[in-house]
C-alpha positions in Angstrom: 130.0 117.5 54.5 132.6 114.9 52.5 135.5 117.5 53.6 134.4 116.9 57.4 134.7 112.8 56.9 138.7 113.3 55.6 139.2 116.1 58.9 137.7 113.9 61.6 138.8 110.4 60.3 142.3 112.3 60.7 141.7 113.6 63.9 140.0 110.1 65.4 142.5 108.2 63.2 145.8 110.0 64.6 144.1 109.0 68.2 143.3 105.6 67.2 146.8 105.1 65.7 148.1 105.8 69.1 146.0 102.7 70.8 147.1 100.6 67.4 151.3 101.6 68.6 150.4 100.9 72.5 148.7 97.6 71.4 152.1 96.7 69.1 154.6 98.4 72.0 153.2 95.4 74.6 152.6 92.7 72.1 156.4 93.0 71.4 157.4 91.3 75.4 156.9 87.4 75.3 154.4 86.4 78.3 150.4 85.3 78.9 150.1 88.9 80.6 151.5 91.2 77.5 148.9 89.0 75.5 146.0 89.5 78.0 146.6 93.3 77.3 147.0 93.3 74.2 144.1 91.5 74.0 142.1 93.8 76.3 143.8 97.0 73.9 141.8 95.0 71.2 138.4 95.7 72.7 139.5 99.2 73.7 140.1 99.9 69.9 136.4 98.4 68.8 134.8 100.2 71.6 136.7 103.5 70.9 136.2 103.1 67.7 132.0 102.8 68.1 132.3 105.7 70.1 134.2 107.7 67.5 131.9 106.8 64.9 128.7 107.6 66.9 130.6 111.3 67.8 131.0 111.6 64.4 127.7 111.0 63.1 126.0 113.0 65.7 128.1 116.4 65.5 129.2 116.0 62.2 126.5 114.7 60.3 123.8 116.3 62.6 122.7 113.1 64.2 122.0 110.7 60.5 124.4 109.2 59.0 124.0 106.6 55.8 125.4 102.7 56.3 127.8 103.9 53.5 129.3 107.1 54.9 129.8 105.4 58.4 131.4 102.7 56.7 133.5 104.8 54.8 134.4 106.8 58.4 135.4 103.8 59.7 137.6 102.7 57.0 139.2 105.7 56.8 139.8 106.1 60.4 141.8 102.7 60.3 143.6 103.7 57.3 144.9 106.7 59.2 145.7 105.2 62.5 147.7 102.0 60.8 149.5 104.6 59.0 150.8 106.2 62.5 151.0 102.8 63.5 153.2 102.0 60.5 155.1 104.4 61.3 156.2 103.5 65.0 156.7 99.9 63.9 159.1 100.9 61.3 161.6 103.3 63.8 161.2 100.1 66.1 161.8 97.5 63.3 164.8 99.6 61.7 166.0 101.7 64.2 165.4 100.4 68.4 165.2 96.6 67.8 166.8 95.6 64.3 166.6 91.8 64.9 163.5 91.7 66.0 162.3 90.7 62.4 165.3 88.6 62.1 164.0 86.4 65.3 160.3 86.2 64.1 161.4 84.9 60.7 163.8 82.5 62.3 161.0 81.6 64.5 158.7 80.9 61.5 161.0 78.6 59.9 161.2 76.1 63.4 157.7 75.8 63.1 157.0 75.5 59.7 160.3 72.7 59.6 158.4 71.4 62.6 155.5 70.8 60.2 157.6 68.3 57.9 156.2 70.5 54.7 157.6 70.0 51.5 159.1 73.7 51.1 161.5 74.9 48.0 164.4 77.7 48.9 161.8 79.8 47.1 159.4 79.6 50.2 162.6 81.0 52.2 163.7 83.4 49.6 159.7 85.3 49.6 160.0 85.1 53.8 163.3 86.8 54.0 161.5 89.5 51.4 158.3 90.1 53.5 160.8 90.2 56.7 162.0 93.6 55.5 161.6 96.9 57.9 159.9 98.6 54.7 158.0 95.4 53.4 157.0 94.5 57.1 155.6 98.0 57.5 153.6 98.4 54.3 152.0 95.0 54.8 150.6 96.1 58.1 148.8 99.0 56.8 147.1 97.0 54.3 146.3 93.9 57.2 144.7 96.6 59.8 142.9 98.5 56.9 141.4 94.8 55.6 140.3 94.6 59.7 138.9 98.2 59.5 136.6 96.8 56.7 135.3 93.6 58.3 134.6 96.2 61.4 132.9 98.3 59.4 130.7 95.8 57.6 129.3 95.1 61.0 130.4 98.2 63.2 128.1 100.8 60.1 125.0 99.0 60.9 124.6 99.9 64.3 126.3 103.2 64.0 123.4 104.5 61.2 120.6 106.4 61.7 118.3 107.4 59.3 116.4 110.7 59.4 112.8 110.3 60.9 110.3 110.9 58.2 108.5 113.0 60.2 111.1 115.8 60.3 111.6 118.2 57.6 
């Protein structure tokens, strides 16, 4: 049964990872609309991902499935999807739109200058580093993995099901 957690957080995950590159794809435009639906992609990606995990438990796991191994389901399906997310950012990042990073660290320093904060070059030096196509990238994994586990904190107790005593 632990092989069929690794297949179908790959399958869900490679799904998912496509809503996590839509979501990115029309947060890139400026605009209260792009961030309405991105916002609305949001929900889509809890909801789907609910969905997934309750699919999951009942033809994989024959209708129970432990806190733990949902939570680990869940995790792992984020882990996949950011990495086909990662993915999609960095062709766009290094390849389709190579100031893009440029602008959003540019656009960082206004409003931290706008702050009046006390900031060494150093400050500026670590920006420029996490700015990077590669760097950029890697970091996102790690951010929409982090959200996959504050999801699944919650997301696992609702998703469980115990087996009734009653049944052998």
């Amino acid at each position: 049964m632990q092989g069929n957690i690794f297949k179908s957080s790959m399958i869900y995950g490679l799904m998912m990872g496509i809503l996590f590159s839509v979501n990115f794809i029309i947060s890139i435009p400026q605009g209260n609309v792009f961030r309405i639906i991105s916002f609305l992609i949001t929900i889509v990606i809890v909801v789907v991902m609910y969905r997934y995990s309750v699919k999951f438990r009942d033809t994989e796991c024959g209708g129970y499935i432990t806190y733990g191994k949902s939570f680990s389901f869940i995790v792992l399906t984020f882990f996949f999807a950011s990495i086909i997310s990662a993915i999609v950012k960095f062709v766009y990042f290094q390849f389709i739109n190579p100031e893009y990073l440029t602008n959003v660290l540019q656009q960082s320093i206004k409003v931290v200058e706008s702050m009046n904060l006390p900031l060494d070059e150093e400050y500026y030096t670590q920006m420029e580093k996490m700015m990077k196509p590669s760097v950029y990238t890697l970091q996102s994994i790690w951010v929409n993995v982090l959200l996959g586990v504050l999801l699944a904190l919650v997301m696992s107790a609702f998703v469980k099901k115990d087996k009734d005593i009653f049944e052998e």
